[in-house]
Backbone as CSV, one residue per row, in Angstrom:
resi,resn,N_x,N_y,N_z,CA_x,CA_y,CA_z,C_x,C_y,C_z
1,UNK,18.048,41.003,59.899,17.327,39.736,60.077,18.330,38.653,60.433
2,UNK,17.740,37.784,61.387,18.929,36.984,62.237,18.754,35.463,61.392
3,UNK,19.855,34.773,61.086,19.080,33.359,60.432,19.447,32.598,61.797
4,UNK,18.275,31.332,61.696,18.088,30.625,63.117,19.718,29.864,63.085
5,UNK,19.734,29.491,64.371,21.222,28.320,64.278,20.880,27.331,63.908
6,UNK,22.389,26.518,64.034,22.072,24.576,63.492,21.189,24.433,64.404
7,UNK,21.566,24.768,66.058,20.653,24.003,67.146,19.193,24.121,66.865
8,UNK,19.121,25.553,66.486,17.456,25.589,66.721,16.359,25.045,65.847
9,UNK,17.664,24.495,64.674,16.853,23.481,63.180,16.585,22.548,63.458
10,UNK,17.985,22.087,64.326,17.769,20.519,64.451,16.646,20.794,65.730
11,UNK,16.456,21.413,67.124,15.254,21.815,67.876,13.847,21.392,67.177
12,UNK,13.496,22.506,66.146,12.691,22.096,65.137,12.210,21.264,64.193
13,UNK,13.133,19.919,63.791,13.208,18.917,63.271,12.383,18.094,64.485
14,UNK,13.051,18.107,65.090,12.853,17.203,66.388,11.007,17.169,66.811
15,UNK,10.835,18.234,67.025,9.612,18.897,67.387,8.608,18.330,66.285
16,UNK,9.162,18.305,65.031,8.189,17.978,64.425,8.392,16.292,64.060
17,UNK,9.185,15.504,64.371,9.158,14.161,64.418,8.608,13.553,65.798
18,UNK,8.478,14.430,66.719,7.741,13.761,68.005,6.752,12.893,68.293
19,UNK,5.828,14.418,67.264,4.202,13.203,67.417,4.389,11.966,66.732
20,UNK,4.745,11.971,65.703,5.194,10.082,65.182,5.576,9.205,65.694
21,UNK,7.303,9.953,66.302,7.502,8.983,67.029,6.446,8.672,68.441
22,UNK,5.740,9.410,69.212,4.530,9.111,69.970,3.602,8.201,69.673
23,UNK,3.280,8.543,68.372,2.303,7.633,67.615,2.785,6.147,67.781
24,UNK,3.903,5.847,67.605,4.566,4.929,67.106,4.643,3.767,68.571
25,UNK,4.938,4.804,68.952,5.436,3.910,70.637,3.942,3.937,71.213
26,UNK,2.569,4.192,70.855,1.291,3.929,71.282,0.701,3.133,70.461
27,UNK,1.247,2.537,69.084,0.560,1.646,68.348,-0.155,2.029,67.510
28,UNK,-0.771,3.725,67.580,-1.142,3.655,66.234,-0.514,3.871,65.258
29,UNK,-1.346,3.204,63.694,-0.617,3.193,62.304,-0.406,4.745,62.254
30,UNK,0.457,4.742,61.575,1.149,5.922,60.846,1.233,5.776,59.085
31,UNK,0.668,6.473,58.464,0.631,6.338,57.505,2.162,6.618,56.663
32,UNK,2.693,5.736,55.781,3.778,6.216,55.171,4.065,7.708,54.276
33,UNK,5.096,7.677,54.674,6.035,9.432,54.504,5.453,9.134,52.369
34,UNK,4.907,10.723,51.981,4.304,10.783,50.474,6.089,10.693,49.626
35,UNK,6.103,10.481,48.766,7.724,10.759,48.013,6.824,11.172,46.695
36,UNK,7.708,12.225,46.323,6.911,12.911,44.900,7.240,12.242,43.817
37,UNK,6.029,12.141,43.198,5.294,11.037,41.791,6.516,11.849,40.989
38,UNK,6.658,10.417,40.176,8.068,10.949,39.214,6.583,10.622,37.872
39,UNK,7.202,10.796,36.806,6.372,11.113,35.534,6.145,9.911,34.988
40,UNK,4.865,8.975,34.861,5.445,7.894,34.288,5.750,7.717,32.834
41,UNK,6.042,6.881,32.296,6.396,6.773,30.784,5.327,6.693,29.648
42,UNK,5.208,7.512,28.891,4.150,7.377,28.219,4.025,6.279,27.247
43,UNK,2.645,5.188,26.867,3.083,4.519,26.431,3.475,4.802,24.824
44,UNK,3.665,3.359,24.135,4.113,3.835,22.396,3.659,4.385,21.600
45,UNK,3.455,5.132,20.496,2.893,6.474,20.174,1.632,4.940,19.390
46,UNK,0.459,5.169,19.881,-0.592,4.038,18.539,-1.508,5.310,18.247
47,UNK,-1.010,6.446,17.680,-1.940,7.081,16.267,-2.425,7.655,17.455
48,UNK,-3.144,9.545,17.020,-4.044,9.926,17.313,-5.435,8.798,17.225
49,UNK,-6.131,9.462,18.546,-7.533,8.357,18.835,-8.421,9.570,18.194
50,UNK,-9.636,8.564,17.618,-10.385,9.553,16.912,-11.180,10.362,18.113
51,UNK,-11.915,11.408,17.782,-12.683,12.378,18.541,-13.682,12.709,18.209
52,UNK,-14.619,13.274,18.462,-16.092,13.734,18.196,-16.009,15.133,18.762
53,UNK,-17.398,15.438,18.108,-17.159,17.436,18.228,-18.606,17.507,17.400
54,UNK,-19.304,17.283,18.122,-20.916,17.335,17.887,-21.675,16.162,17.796
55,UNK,-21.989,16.329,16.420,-21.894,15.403,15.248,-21.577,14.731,14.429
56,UNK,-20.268,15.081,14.596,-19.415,15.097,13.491,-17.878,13.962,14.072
57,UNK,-17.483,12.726,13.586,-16.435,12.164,14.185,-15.233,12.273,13.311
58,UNK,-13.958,12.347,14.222,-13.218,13.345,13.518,-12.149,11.666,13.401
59,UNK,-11.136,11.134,12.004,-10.368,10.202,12.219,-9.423,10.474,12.122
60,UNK,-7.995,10.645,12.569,-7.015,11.146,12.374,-5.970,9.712,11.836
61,UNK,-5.077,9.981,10.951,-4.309,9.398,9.936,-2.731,9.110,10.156
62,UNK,-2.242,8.158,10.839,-2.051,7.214,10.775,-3.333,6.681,11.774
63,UNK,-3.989,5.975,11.829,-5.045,5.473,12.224,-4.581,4.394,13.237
64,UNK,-5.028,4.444,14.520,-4.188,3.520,15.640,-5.059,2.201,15.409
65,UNK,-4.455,1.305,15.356,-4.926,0.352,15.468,-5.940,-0.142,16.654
66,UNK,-6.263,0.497,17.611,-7.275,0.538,18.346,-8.336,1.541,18.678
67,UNK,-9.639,1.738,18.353,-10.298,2.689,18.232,-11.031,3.063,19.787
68,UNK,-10.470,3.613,20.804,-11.302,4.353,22.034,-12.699,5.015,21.988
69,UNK,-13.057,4.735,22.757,-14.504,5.457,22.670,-14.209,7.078,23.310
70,UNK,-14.757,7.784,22.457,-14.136,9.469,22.547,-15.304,9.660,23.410
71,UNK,-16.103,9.290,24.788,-16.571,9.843,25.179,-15.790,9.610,26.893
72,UNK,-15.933,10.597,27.600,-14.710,10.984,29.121,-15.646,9.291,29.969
73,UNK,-15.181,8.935,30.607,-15.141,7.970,31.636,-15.745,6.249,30.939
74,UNK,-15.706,6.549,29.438,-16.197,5.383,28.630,-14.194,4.279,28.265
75,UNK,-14.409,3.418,28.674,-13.234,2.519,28.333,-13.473,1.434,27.225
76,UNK,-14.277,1.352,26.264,-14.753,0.794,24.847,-13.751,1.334,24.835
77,UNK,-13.530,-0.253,23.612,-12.070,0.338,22.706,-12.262,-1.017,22.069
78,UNK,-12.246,-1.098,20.016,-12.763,-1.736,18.891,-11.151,-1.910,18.334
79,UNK,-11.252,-3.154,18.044,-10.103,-3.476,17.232,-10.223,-4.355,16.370
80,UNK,-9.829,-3.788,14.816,-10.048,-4.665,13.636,-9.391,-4.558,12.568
81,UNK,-8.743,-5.551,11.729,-8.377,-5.611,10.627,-8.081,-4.138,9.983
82,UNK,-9.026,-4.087,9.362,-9.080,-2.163,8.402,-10.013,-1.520,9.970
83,UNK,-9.243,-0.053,9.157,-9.816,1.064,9.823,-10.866,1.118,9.769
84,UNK,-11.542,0.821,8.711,-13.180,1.174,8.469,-14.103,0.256,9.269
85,UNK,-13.682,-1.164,9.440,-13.981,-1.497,10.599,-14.152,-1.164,11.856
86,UNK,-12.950,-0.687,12.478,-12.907,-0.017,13.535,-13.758,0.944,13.958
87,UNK,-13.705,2.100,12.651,-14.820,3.414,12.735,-16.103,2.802,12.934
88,UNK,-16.594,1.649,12.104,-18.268,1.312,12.126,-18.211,0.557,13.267
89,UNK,-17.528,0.276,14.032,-17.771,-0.186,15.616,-17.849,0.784,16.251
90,UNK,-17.338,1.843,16.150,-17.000,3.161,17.003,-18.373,4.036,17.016
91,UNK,-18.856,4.049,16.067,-19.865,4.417,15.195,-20.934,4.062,16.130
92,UNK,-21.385,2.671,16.057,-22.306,2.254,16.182,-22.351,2.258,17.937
93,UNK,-21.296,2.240,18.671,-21.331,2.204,19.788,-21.434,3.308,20.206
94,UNK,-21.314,4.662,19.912,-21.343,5.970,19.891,-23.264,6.191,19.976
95,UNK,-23.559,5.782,18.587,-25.109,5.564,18.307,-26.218,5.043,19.294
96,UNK,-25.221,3.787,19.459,-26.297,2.756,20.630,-26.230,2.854,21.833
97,UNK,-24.912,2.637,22.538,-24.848,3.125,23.939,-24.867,4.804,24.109
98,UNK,-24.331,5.476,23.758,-24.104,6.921,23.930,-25.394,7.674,23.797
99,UNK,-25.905,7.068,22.765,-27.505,8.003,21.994,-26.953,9.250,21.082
100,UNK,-25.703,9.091,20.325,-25.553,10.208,19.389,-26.341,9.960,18.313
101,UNK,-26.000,11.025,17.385,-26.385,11.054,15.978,-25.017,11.588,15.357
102,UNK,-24.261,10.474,14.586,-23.486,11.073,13.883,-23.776,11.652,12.568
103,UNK,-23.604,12.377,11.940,-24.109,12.522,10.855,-23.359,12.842,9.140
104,UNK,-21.433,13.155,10.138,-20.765,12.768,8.761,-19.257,12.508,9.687
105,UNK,-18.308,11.779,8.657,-16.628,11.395,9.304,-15.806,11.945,8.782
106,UNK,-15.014,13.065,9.492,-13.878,13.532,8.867,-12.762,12.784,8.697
107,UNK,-11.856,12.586,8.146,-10.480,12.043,7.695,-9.721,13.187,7.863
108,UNK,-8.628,12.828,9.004,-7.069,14.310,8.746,-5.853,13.274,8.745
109,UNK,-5.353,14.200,8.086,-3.636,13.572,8.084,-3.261,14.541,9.359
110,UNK,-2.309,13.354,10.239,-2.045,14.152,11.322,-0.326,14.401,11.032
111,UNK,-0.205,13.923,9.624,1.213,14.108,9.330,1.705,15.802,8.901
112,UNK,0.456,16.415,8.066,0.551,17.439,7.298,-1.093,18.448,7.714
113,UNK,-1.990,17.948,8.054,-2.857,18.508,8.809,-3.905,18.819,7.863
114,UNK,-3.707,18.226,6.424,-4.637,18.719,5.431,-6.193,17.599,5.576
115,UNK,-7.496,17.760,5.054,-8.261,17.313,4.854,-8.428,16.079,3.875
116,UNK,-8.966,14.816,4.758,-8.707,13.811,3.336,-9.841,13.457,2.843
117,UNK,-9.902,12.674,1.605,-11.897,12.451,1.579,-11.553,11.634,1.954
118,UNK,-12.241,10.455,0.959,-13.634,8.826,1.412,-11.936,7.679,1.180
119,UNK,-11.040,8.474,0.322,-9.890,7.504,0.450,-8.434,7.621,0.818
120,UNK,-8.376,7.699,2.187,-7.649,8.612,3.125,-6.411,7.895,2.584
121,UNK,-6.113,6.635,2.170,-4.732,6.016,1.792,-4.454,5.970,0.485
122,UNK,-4.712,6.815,-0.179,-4.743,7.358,-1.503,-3.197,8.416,-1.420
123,UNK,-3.723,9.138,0.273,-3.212,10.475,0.220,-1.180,10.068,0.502
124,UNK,-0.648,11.481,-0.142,0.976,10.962,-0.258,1.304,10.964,0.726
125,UNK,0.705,11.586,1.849,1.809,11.368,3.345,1.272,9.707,3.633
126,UNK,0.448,9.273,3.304,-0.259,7.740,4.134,0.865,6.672,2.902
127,UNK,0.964,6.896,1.263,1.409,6.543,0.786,2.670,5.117,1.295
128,UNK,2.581,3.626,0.924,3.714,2.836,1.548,3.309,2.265,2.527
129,UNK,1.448,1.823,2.533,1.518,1.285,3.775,1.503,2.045,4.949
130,UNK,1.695,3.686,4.969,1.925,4.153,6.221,0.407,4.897,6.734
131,UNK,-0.731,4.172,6.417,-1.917,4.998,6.998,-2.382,4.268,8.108
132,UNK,-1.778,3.268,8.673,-2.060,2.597,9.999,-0.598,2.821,10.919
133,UNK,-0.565,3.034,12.103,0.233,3.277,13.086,0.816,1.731,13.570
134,UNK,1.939,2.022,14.164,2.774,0.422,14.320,1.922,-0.040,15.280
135,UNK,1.474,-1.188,15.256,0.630,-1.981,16.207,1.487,-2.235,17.779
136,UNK,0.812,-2.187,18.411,1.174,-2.650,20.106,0.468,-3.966,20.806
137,UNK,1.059,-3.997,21.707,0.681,-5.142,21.985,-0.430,-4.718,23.193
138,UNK,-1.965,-6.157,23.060,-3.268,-5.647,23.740,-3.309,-6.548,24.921
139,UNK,-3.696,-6.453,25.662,-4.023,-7.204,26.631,-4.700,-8.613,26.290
140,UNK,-5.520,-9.094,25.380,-6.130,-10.311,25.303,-5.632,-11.011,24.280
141,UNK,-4.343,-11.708,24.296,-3.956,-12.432,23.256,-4.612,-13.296,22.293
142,UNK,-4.230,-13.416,21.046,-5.176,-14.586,20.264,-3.897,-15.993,20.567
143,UNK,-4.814,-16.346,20.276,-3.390,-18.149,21.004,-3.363,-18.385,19.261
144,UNK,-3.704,-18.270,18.142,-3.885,-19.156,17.147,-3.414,-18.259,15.695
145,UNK,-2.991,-17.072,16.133,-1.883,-15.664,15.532,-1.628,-14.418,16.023
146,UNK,-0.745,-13.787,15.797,-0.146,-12.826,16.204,-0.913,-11.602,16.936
147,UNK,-2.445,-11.686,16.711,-3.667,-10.673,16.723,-3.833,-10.452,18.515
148,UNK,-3.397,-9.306,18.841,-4.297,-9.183,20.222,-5.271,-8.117,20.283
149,UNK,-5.953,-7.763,21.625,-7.137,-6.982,21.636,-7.264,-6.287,22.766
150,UNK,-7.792,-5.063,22.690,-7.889,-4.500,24.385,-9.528,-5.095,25.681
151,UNK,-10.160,-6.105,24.754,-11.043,-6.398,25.815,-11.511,-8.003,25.347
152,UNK,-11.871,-8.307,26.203,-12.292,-9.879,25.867,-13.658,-10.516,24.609
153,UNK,-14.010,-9.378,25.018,-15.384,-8.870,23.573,-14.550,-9.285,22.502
154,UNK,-13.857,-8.838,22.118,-12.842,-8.431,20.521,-11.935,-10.055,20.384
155,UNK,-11.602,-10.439,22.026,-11.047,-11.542,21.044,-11.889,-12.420,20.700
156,UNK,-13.332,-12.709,21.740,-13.868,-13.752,21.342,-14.301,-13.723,20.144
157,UNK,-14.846,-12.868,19.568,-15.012,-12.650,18.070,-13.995,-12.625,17.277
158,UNK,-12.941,-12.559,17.751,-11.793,-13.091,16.782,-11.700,-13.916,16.765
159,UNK,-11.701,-15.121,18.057,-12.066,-16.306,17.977,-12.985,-17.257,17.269
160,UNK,-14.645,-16.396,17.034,-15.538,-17.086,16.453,-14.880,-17.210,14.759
161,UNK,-14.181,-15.777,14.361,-13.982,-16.027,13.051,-12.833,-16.844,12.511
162,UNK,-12.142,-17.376,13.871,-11.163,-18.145,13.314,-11.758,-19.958,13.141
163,UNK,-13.424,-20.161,13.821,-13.492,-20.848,14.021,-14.199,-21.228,12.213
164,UNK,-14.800,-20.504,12.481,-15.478,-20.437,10.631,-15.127,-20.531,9.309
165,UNK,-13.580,-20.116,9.623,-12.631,-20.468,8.558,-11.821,-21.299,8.694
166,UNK,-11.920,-22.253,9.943,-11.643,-23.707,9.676,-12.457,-24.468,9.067
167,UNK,-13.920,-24.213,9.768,-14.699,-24.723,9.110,-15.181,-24.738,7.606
168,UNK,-14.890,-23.908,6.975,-14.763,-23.511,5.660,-13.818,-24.186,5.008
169,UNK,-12.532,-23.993,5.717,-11.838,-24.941,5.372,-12.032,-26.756,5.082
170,UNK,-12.126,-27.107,6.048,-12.614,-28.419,5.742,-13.916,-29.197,4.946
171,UNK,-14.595,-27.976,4.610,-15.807,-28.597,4.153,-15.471,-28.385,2.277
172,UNK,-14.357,-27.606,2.151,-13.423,-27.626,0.921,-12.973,-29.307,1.127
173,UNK,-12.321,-29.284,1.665,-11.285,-30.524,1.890,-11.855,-31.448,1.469
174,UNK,-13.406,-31.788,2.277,-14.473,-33.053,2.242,-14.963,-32.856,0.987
175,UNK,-15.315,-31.813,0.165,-15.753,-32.092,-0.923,-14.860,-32.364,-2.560
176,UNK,-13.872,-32.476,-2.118,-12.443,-32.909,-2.919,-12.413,-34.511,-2.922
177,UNK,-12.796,-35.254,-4.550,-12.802,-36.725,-4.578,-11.405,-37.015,-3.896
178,UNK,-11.084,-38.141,-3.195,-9.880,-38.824,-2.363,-9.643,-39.915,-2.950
179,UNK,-9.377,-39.939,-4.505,-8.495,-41.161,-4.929,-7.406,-40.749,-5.103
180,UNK,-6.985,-42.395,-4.666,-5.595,-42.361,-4.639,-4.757,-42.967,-5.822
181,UNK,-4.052,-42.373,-6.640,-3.498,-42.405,-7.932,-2.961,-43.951,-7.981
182,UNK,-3.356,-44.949,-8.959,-2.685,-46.328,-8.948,-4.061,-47.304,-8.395
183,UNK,-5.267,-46.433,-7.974,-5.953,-47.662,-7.367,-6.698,-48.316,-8.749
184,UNK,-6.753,-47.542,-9.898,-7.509,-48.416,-11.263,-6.559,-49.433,-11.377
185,UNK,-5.393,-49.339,-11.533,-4.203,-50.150,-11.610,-4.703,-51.174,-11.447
186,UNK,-4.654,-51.194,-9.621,-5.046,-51.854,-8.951,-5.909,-53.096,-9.034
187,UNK,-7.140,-52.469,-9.140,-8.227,-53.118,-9.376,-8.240,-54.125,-10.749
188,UNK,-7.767,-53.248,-12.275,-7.009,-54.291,-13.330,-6.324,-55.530,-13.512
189,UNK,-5.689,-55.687,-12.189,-4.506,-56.102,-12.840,-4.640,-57.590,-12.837
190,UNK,-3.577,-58.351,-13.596,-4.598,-59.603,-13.545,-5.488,-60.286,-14.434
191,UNK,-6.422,-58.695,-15.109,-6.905,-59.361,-15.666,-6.757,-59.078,-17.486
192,UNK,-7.866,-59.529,-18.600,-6.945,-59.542,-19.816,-7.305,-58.000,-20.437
193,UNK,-6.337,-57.864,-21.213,-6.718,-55.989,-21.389,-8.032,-56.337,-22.453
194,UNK,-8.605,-55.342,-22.644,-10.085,-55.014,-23.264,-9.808,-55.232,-24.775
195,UNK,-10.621,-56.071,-25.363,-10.422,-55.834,-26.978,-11.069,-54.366,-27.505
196,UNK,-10.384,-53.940,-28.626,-10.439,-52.734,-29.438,-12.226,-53.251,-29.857
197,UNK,-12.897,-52.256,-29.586,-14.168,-52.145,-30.748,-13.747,-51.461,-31.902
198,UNK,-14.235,-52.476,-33.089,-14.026,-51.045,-34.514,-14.977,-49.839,-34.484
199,UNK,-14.572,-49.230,-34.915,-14.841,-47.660,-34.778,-15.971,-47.954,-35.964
200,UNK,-17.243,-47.810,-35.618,-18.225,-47.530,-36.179,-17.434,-46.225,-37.365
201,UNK,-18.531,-46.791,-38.788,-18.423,-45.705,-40.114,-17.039,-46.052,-40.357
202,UNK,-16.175,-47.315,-40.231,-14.882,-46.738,-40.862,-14.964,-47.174,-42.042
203,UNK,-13.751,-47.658,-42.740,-13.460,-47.921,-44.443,-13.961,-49.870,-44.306
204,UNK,-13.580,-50.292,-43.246,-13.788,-51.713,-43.231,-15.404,-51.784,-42.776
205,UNK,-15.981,-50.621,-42.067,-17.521,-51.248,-42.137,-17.652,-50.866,-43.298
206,UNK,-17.575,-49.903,-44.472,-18.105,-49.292,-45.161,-18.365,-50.767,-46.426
207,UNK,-16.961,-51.529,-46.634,-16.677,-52.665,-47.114,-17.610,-53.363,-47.146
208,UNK,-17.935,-53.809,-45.902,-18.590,-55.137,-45.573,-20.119,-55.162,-45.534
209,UNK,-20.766,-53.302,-45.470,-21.763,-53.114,-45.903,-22.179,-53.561,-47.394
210,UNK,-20.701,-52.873,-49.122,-21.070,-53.045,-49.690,-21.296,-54.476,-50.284
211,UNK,-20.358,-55.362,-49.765,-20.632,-56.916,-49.853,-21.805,-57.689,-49.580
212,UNK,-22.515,-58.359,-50.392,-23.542,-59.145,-49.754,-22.782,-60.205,-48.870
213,UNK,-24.135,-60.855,-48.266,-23.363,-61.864,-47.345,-23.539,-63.044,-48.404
214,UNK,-24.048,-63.423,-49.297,-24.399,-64.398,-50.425,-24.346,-64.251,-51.237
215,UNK,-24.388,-64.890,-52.725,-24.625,-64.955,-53.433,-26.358,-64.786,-54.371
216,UNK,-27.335,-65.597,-53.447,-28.542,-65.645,-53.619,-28.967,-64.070,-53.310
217,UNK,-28.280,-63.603,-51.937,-28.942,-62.325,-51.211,-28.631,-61.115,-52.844
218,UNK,-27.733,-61.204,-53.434,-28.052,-60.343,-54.933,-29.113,-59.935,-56.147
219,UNK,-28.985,-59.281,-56.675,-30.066,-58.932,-57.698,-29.404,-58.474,-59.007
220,UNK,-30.027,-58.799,-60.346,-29.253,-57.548,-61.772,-27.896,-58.216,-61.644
221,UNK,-27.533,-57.551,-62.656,-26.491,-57.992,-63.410,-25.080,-58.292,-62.474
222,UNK,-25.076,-57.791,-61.567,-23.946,-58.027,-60.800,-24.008,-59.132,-59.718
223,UNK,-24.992,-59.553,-59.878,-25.323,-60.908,-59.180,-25.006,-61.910,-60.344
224,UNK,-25.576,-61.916,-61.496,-25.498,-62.656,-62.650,-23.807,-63.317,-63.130
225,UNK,-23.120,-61.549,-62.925,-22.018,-62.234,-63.338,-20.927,-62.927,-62.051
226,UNK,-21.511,-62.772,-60.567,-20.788,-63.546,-59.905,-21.411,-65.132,-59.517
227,UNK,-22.549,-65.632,-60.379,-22.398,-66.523,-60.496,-21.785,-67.891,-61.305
228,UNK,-20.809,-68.617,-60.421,-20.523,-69.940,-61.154,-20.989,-70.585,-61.991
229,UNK,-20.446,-70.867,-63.131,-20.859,-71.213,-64.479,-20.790,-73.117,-63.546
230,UNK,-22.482,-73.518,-63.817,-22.574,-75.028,-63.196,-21.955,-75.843,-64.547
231,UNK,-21.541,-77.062,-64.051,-20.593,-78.373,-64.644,-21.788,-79.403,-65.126
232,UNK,-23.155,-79.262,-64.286,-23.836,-80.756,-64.538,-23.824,-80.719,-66.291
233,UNK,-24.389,-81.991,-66.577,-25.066,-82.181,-68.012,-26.116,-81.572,-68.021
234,UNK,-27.102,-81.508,-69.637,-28.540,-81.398,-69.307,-29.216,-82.730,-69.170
235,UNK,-30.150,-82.790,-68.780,-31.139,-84.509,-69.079,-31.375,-84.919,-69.536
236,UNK,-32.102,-85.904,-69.675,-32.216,-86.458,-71.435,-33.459,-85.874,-71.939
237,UNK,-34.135,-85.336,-71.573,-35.543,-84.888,-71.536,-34.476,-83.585,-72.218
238,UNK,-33.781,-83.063,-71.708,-33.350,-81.560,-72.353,-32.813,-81.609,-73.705
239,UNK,-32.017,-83.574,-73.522,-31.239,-83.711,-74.795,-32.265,-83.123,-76.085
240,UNK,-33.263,-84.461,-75.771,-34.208,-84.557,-77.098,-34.922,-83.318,-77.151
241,UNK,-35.090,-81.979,-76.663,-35.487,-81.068,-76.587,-34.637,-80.171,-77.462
242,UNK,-33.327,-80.382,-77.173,-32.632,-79.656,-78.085,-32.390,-80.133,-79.607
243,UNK,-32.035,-82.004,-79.872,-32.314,-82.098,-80.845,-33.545,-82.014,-82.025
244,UNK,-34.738,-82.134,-81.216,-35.612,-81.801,-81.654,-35.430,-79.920,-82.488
């Protein structure tokens, strides 16, 4: 078997760059030369996405902070606070748009592969905080904390609830009296401080109860003896009464 020469490669090269260059020098487009797809980068690991498999929705543990809709050409995707959130969005959108029937939720550790129940962060591989996956960053920023989201749905409702707990806030605020410490002062001053009332029932009312206010106002013997022995004379009418 003969191998071809340089000439007849480069011959063949040639031959097959012709029609282009033809193309080229007649004006029509030529579509650009393909270069083979390099691999792109996968993005940061955010947790197995949960899955479905009947009936049955399956959650896998570290739990990504964004929940996909497990059905092929659906781009829903729920993002919330706790997981359990997430699932009852997933849930319900599964239910309502899709028309499933779920009818129970598995929990797996995707660390160790075992079965978890109803309190998946109980379990020792999730143990430390580690049953949620490191958060990434979403396409719809919150302007007002750190929170983003993969669709505009999710932030505006993050939005509404940030609006509610201002409002909450302030209606605390407004119902908090607003004096300002020093204004009794204020208003005092100037004038003369308050006389003491006696304290009803003390030892000095008790006193002045047992005192009459008179002499006459008495009765019996203890009236008798606080009266003043009188100075007048008797009359003469009394004289001769007595000498008689």
């Amino acid at each position: 078997m003969t191998r071809p020469s340089a000439t007849s490669r480069t011959a063949t090269m040639a031959s097959d760059r012709a029609p282009v260059a033809r193309r080229r020098k007649s004006g029509i487009p030529v579509p650009p030369l393909r270069t083979p797809e390099t691999p792109t980068t996968p993005p940061p690991n955010e947790g197995h996405q949960p899955r479905r498999d009947g009936d049955s929705l399956f959650i896998s543990f570290p739990a990504p902070h964004v929940f996909r809709c497990t059905e092929t050409g659906c781009t829903s995707a729920y993002s919330a606070a706790a997981w359990t959130n997430r699932r009852q969005s997933l849930q319900r959108h599964l239910e309502g748009d899709h028309g499933m029937r779920l009818r129970r939720t598995v929990n797996l550790c995707a660390l160790c592969g075992d079965t978890l129940g109803a309190k998946p962060t109980t379990h020792p591989c999730l143990a430390n905080g580690r049953a949620t996956a490191a958060p990434t960053q979403q396409r719809f920023q919150c302007t007002d904390c750190p929170s983003s989201f993969p669709s505009r749905k999710g932030l505006h409702n993050h939005t509404l609830w940030h609006k509610k707990e201002e409002a909450k806030r302030l209606r605390a605020a407004s119902s908090q009296p607003s004096t300002t410490p020093g204004d009794d002062e204020g208003q005092n001053e100037g004038q003369p401080p308050a006389q003491a009332t006696p304290a009803s029932g003390g030892a000095a009312s008790r006193q002045n109860a047992q005192a009459p206010s008179s002499p006459e106002c008495g009765d019996g013997e203890e009236s008798r003896q606080r009266t003043p022995p009188s100075n007048q004379h008797p009359s003469p009418a009394g004289q001769r009464a007595l000498h008689s």
